[in-house]
TIPAKOL-386260 format. One record per residue (C-alpha): residue in three letters; z, y, x. Coordinates in steps of 0.001 Angstrom, whole numbers. Layout:
{"ALA"; {Z; Y; X}} ...
! end
This chain:
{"UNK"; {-96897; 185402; 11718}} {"UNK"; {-99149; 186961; 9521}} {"UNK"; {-98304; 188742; 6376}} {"UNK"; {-100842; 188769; 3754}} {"UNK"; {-99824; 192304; 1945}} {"UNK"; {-98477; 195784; 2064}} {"UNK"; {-95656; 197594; 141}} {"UNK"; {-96703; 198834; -3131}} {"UNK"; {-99811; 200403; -2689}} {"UNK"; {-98284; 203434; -5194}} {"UNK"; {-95586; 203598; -2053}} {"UNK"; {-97674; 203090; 397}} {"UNK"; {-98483; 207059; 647}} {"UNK"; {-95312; 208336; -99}} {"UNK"; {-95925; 211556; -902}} {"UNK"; {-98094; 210622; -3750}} {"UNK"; {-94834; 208691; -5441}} {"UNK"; {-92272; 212171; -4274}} {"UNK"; {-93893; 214764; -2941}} {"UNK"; {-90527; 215938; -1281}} {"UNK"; {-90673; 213061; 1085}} {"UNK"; {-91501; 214111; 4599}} {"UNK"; {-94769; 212496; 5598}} {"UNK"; {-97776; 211013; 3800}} {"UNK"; {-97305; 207763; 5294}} {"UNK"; {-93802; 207439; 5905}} {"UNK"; {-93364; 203894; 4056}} {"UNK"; {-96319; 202415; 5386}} {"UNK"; {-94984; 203290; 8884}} {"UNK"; {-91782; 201918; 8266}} {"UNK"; {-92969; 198682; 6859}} {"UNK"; {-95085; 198073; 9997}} {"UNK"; {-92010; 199149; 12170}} {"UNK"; {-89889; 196377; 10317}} {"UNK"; {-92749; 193808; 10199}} {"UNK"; {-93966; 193862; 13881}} {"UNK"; {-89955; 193565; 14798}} {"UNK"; {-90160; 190039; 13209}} {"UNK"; {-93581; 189312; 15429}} {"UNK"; {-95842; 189508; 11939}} {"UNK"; {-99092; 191382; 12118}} {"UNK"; {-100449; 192845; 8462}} {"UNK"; {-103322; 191995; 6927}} {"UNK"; {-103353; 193619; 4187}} {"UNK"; {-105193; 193492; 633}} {"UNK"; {-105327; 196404; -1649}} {"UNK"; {-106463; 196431; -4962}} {"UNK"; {-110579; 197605; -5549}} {"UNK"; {-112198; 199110; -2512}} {"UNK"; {-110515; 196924; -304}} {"UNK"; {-110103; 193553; -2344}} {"UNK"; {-111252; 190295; -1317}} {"UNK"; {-112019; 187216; -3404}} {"UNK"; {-112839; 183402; -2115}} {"UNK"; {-111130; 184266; 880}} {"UNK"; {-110165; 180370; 815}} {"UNK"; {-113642; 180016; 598}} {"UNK"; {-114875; 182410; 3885}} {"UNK"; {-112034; 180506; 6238}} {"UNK"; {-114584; 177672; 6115}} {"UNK"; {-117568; 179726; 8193}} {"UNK"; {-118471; 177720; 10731}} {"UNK"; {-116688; 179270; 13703}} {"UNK"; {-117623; 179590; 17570}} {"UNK"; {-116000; 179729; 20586}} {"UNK"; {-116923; 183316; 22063}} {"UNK"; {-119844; 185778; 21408}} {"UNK"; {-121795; 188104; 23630}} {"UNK"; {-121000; 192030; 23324}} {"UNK"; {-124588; 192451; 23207}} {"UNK"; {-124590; 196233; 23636}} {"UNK"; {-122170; 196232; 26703}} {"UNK"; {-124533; 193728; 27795}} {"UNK"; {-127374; 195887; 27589}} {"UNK"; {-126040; 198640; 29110}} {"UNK"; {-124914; 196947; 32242}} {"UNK"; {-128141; 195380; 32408}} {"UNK"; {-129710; 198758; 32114}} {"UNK"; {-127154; 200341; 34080}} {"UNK"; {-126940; 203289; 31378}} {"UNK"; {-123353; 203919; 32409}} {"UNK"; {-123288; 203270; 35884}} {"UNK"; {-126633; 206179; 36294}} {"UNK"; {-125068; 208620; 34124}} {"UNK"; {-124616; 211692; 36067}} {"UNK"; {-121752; 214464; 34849}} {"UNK"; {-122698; 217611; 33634}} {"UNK"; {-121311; 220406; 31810}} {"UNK"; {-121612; 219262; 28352}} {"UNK"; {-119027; 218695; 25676}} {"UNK"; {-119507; 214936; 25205}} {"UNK"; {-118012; 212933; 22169}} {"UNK"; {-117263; 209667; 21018}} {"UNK"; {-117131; 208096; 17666}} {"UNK"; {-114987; 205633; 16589}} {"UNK"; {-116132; 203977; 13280}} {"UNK"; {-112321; 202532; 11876}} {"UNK"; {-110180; 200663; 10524}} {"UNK"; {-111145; 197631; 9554}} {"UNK"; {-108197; 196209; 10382}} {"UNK"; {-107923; 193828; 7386}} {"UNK"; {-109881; 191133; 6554}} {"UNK"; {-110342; 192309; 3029}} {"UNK"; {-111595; 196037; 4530}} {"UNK"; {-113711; 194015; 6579}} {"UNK"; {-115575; 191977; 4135}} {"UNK"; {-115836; 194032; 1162}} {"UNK"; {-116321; 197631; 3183}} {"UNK"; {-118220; 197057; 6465}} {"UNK"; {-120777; 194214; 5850}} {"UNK"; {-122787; 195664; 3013}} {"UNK"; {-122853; 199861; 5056}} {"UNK"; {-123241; 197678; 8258}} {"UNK"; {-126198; 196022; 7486}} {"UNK"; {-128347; 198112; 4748}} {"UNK"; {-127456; 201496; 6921}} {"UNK"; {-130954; 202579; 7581}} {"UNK"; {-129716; 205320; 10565}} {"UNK"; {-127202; 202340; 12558}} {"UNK"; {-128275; 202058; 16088}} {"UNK"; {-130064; 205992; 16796}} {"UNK"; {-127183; 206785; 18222}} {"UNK"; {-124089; 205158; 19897}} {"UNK"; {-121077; 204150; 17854}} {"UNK"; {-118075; 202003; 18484}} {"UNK"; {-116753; 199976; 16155}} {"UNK"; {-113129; 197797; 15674}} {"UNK"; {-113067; 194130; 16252}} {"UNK"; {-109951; 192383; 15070}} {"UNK"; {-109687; 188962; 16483}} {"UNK"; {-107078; 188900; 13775}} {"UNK"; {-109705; 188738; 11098}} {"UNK"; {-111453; 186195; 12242}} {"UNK"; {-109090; 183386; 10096}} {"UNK"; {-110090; 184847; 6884}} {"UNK"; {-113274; 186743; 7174}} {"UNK"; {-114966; 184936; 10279}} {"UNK"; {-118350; 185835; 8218}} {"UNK"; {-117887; 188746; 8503}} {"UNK"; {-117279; 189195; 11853}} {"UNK"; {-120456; 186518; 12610}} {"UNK"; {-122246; 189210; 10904}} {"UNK"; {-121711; 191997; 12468}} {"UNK"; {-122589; 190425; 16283}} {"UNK"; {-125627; 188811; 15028}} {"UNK"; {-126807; 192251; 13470}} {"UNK"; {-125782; 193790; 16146}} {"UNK"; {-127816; 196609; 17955}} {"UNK"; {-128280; 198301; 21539}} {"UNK"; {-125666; 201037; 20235}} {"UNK"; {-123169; 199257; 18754}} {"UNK"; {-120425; 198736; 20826}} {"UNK"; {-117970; 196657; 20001}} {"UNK"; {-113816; 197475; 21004}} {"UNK"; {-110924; 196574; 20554}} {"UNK"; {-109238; 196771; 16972}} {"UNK"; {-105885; 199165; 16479}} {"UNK"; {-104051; 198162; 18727}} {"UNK"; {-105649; 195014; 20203}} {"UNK"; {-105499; 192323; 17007}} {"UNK"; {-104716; 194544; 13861}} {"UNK"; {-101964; 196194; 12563}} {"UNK"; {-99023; 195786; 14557}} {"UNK"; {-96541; 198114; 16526}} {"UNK"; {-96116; 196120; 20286}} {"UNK"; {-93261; 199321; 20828}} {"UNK"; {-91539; 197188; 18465}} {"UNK"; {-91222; 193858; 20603}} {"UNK"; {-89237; 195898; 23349}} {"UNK"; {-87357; 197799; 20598}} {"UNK"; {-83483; 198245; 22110}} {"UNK"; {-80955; 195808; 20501}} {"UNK"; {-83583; 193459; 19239}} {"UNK"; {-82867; 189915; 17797}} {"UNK"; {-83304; 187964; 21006}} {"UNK"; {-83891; 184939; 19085}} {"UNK"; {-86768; 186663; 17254}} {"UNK"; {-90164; 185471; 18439}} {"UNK"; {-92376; 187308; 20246}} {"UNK"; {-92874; 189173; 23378}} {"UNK"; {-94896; 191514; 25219}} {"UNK"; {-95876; 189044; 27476}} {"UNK"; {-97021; 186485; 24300}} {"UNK"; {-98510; 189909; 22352}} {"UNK"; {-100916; 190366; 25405}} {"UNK"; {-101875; 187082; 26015}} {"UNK"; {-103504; 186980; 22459}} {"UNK"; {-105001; 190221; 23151}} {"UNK"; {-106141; 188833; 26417}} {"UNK"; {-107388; 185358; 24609}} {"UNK"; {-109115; 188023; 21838}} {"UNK"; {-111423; 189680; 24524}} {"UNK"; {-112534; 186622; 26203}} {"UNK"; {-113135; 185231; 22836}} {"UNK"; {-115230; 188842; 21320}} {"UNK"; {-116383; 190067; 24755}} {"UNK"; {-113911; 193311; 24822}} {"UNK"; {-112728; 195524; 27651}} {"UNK"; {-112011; 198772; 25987}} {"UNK"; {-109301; 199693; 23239}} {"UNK"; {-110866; 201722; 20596}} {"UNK"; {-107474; 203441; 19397}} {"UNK"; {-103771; 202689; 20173}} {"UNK"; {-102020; 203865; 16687}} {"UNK"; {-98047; 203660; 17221}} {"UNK"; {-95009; 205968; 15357}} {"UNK"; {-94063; 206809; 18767}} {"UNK"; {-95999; 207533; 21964}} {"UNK"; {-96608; 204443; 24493}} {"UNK"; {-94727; 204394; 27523}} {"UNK"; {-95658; 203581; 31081}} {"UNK"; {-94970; 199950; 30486}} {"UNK"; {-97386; 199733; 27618}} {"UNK"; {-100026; 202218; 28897}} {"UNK"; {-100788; 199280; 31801}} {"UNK"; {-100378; 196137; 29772}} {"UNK"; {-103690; 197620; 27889}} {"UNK"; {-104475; 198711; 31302}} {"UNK"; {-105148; 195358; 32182}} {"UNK"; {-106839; 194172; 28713}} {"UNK"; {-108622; 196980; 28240}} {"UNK"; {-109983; 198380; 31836}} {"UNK"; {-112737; 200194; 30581}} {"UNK"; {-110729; 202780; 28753}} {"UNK"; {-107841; 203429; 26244}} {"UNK"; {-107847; 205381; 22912}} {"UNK"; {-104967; 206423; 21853}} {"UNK"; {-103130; 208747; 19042}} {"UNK"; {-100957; 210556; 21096}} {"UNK"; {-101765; 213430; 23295}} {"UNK"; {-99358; 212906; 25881}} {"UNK"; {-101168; 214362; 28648}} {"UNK"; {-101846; 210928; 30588}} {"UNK"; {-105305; 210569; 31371}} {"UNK"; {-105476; 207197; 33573}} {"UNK"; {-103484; 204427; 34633}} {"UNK"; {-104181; 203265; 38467}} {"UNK"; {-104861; 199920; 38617}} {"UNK"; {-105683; 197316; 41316}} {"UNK"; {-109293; 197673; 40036}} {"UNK"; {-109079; 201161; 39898}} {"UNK"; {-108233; 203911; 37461}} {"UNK"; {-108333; 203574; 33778}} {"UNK"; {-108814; 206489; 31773}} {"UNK"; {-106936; 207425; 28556}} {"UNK"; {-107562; 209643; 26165}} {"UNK"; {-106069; 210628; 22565}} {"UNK"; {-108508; 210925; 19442}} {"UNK"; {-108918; 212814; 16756}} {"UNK"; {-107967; 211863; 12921}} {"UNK"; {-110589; 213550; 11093}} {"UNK"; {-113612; 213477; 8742}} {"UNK"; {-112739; 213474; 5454}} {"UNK"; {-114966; 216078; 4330}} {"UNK"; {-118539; 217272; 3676}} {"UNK"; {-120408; 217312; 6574}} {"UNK"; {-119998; 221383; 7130}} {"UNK"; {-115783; 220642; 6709}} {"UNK"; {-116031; 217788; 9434}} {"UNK"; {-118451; 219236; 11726}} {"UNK"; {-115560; 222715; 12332}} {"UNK"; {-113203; 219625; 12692}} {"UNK"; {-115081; 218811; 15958}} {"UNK"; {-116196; 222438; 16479}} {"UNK"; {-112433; 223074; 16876}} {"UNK"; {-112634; 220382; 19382}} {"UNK"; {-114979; 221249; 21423}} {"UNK"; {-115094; 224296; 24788}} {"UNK"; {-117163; 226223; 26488}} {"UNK"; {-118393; 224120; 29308}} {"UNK"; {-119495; 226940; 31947}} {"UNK"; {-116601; 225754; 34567}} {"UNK"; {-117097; 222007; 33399}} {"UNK"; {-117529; 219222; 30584}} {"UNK"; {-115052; 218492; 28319}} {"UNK"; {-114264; 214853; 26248}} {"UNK"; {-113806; 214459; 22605}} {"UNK"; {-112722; 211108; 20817}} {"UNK"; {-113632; 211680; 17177}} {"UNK"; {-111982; 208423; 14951}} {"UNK"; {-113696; 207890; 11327}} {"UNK"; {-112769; 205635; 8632}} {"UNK"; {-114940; 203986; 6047}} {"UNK"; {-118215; 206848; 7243}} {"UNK"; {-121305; 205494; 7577}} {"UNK"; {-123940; 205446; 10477}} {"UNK"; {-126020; 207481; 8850}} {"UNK"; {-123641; 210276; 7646}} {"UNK"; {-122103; 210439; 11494}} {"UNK"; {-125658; 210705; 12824}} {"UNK"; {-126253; 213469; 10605}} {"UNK"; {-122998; 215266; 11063}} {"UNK"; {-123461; 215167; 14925}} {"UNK"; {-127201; 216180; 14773}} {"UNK"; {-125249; 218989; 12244}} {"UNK"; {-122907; 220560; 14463}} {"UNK"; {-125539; 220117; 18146}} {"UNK"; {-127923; 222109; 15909}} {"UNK"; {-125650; 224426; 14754}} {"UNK"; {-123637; 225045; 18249}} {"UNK"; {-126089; 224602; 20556}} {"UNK"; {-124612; 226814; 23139}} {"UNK"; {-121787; 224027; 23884}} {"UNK"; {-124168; 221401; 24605}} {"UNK"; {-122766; 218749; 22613}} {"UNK"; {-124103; 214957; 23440}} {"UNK"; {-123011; 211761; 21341}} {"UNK"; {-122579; 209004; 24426}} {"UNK"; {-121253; 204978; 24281}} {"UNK"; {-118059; 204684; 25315}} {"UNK"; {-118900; 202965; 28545}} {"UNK"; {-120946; 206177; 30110}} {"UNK"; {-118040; 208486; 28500}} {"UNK"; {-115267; 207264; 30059}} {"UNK"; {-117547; 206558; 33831}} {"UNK"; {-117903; 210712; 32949}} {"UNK"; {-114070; 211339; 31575}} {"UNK"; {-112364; 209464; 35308}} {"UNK"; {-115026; 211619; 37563}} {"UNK"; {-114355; 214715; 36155}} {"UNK"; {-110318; 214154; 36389}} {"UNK"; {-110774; 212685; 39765}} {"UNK"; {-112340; 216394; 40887}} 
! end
């Protein structure tokens, strides 16, 4: 089920309504906690910067069966990944979010996606949500056809949108609700063969995952797992091998000197080694993330910082865990 809406946008950061309440987003975790019980993913509308009009209009783009992930393609092809060699660097990896609502989708992401005269120098990965594709299949269309060698494409929050799968294997559930982990999956499964993904830009629960959950995206997502939990786990072994996790980091809201001590904060001295840094974004451009990283590689330049695709960085992350 899909529920077109949120709570009360006022509500929705709580602390802006009472500024005694707990957490900033306390209601809006709540309401997904609640909605993703009942087997109902949000995709949510919000009033100006993430509006949509003629939605009943955009439903109508002609839709396909399955696209080509053009720059995984590439760099298999090229074997960028599979020749990278691990050094002692401090390597990072943007993630350009949310988009996880058709609206955000359509009225933030085309327009910055395709006039951003810096997209492509260096690699980003940005959110697919197979989830989207009902209302805004334009938009998505769009952004595979514009597509270049260094945008690579992942998996949305949590594999289709906003949804918490913890919630389908909650204790005491309804067990005549809907809704599985075994039926989440599958359309997670069906939403890579469909997009071309094999690596889950961010896992965003309340609560960390558990084993359990850790290898279902295991097996949807075997080229890595993002997550927002540092629990310590850094792969899952597989039949096919290990798959790495990793936690990000919730930052960049700033100027580019307040962001780039964000991932200065992040990153080590690399004399005994590298070291991996997951950097997650929300509505930045290309352009300013190219500058902030040439920013802070300029500005450190004794920690050998070096922007990679998420492909080479996790090949890099599993070797230097496996030493």
């Amino acid at each position: 089920i899909t529920i077109g809406g949120f709570v009360p946008w006022d509500s929705k950061y709580t602390v802006t309504t009472d500024p005694n309440l707990p957490g900033v987003v306390d209601s809006e975790w709540q309401s997904i906690t609640v909605f993703s019980e009942f087997n109902c993913i949000v995709d949510a509308d919000a009033y100006a910067f993430t509006n949509m009009a003629n939605a009943s209009v955009y439903m109508h783009f002609p839709k396909k069966e399955s696209y080509v992930n053009k720059a995984k393609q590439y760099n298999e092809q090229n074997k960028i990944a599979e020749s990278a060699v691990l050094e002692n660097k401090n390597y990072i990896l943007f993630y350009m979010g949310d988009y996880d609502s058709s609206a955000w989708l359509n009225t933030q992401s085309i327009a910055t996606y395709l006039t951003d005269p810096r997209r492509g120098e260096i690699p980003l990965m940005w959110p697919i949500a197979a989830n989207n594709y009902a209302r805004a299949p334009h938009a998505i269309d769009y952004l595979y056809r514009y597509q270049t060698n260094n945008d690579y494409f992942v998996y949305v929050n949590n594999g289709l949108g906003y949804f918490n799968p913890l919630m389908l294997k909650k204790e005491g559930r309804d067990p005549s609700l809907n809704g599985t982990l075994d039926s989440y999956f599958a359309e997670v499964a069906k939403a890579g063969e469909m997009f071309d993904l094999d690596l889950q830009g961010l896992v965003i629960t309340a609560t960390p995952l558990d084993e359990d959950l850790y290898r279902r995206y295991a097996q949807t997502a075997p080229a890595g797992i993002i997550t927002n939990w540092a629990t310590g786990v850094t792969g899952i072994d597989t039949d096919g091998g290990a798959v790495g996790t990793i936690h990000e980091v919730d930052a960049l809201g700033g100027t580019i000197q307040t962001d780039a001590w964000t991932i200065r904060a992040q990153m080590k001295s690399v004399a005994n080694g590298a070291n991996f840094i997951v950097i997650r974004t929300t509505l930045r451009t290309a352009s300013y993330i190219t500058e902030l990283y040439e920013y802070v590689r300029d500005t450190f330049p004794t920690y050998n910082l070096e922007a990679v695709d998420p492909y080479t960085f996790f090949k890099l992350y599993n070797e230097a865990n496996a030493q």
